[in-house]
C-alpha positions in Angstrom: -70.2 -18.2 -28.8 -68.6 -21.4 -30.3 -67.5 -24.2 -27.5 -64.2 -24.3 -29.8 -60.9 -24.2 -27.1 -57.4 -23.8 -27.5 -57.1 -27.1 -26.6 -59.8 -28.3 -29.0 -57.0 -27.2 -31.7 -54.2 -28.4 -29.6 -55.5 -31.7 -30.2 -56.4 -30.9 -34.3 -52.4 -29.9 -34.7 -50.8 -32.8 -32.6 -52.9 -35.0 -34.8 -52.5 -33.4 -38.3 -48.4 -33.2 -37.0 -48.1 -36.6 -36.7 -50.3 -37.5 -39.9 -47.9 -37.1 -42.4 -50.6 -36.0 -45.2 -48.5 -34.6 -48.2 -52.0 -32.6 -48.4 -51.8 -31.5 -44.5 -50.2 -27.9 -43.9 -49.6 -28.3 -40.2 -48.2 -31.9 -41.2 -45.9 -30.2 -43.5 -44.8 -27.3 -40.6 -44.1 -30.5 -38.4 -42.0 -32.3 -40.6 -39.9 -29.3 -41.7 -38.8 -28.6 -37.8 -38.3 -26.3 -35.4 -36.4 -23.9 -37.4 -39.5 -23.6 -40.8 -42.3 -23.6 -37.7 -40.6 -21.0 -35.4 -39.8 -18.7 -38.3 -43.9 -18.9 -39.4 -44.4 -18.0 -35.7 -42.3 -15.3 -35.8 -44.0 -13.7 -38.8 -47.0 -14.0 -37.9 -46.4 -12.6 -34.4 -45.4 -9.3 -36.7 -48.6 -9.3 -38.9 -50.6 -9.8 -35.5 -48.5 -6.4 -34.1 -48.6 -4.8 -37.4 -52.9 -5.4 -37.5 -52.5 -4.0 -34.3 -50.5 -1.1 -34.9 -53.3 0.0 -37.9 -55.6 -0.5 -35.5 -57.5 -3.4 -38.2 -59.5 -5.4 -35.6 -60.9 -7.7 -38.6 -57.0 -8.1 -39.3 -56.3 -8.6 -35.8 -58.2 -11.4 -35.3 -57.5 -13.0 -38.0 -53.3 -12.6 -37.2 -54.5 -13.2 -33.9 -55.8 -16.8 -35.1 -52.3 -17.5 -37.2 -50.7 -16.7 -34.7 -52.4 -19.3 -31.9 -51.9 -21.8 -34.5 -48.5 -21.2 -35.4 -47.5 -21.3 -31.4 -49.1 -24.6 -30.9 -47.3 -25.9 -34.1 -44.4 -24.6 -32.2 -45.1 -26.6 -29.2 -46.0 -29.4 -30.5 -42.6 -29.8 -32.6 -40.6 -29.3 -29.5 -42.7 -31.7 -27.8 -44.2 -29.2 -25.1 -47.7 -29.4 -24.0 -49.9 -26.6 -24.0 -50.6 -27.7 -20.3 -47.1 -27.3 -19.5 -47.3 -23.0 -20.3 -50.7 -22.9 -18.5 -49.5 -24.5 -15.5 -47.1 -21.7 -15.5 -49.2 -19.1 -16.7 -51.1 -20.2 -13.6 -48.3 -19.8 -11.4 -47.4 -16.3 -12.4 -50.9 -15.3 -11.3 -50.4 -15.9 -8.1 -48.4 -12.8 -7.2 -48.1 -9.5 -8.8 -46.8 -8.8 -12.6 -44.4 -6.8 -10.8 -42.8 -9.5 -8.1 -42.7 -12.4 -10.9 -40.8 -9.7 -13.2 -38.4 -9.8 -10.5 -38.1 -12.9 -10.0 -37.6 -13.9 -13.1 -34.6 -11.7 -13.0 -32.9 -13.4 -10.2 -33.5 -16.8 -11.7 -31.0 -15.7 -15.2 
């Protein structure tokens, strides 16, 4: 198994983001803003269901890996560490699915 993280490519994107290579994809997704870089999340979120859905793991993963990269595009444009959503990943597991549902209800 590869030592590769998500962070690993956090730190590919952030850097490619802020390149400004006519010749960089990601650099391109930064520069075009929230609205271009959310609406490649948002389709490959449905390829990744739709993979899913067939039941294609080699599709899967793949969407699966658009998908990751798309997010952290996502982030990185809005200026939000991935840190930041693990920290609160981490908090959420410290009670049940089922209480932090709740709470979350009571917060809106």
């Amino acid at each position: 198994m590869s030592g590769f993280s998500l962070s690993d490519l956090e730190k590919i994107v952030t850097e490619r983001a802020r390149s400004g290579d006519a010749n960089s994809w990601t650099a391109k997704l930064y520069q075009g803003g929230m609205e271009r870089a959310a609406k490649k999340l948002g389709e490959e979120a449905v390829e990744t269901v739709i993979a899913a859905v067939k039941g294609d793991d080699r599709a899967l993963v793949s969407e699966s890996a658009d998908l990751l990269y798309h997010w952290l595009v996502v982030l990185a444009v809005a200026g939000v560490p991935m840190a930041e959503v693990m920290a609160e990943l981490e908090r959420r597991t410290a009670q049940s699915g089922v209480a932090e549902k709740a709470a979350r209800k009571n917060e809106g």
